[in-house]
N, C-alpha and C positions, 0 to 999 in steps of 0.2 A: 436577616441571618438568625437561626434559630442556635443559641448558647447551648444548648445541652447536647445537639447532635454535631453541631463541630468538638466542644469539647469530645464528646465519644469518638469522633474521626480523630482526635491531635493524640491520644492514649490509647488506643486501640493500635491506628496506622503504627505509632513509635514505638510499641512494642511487638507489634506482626512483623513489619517489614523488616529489620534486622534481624532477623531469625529464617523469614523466608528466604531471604540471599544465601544463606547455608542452609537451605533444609534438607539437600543430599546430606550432608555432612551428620545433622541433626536425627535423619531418617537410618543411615549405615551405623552408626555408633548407639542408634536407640537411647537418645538423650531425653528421658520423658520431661523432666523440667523445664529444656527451652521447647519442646514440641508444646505443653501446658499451655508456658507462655503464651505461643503463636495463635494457639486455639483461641485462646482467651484474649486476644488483642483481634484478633480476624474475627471474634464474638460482638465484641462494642463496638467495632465499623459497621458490622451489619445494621447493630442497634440503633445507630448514628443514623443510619439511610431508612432505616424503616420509620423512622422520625420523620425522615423527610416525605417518607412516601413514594420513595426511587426503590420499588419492589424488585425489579428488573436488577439493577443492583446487590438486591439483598439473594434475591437467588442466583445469582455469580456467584455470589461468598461462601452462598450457603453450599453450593455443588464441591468450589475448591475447597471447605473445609472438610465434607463428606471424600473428596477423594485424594486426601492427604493424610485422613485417618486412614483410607483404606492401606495406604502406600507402605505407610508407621507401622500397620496392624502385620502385615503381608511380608514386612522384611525384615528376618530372624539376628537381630543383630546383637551383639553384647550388652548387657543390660549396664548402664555406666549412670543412673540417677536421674 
């Protein structure tokens, strides 16, 4: 087991996935803060897998984080922080 890419999977996952579970919510209300987050925990999972060398993986991540920007970028919503 390689320590620094699971560490990057247990800080990365535990701050993406609870945000992804509401990212409608995150995405309509234009919450740049937990979008940040998300970006930014969905960043160190990738970092985590590219460690291991599970590329395949890391462009998963890399696609849904490219098309969840697009999603954020595309939908005009109340600017709330």
């Amino acid at each position: 087991m390689q320590p620094v890419s699971t560490l990057l999977f247990f800080v990365g996952y535990l701050l993406a996935l609870p945000i992804a579970f509401r990212m409608t919510s995150v995405v309509a209300k234009q919450h740049r803060m937990a979008f940040t987050g998300h970006q930014l925990g969905v960043f160190l999972a990738t970092v985590g897998w590219l460690t291991r060398g599970a590329f395949v993986v890391v462009l998963i991540h890399a696609a849904w984080m490219i098309g969840v920007r697009i999603w954020f970028s595309a939908n005009p919503g109340s600017s709330s922080g």
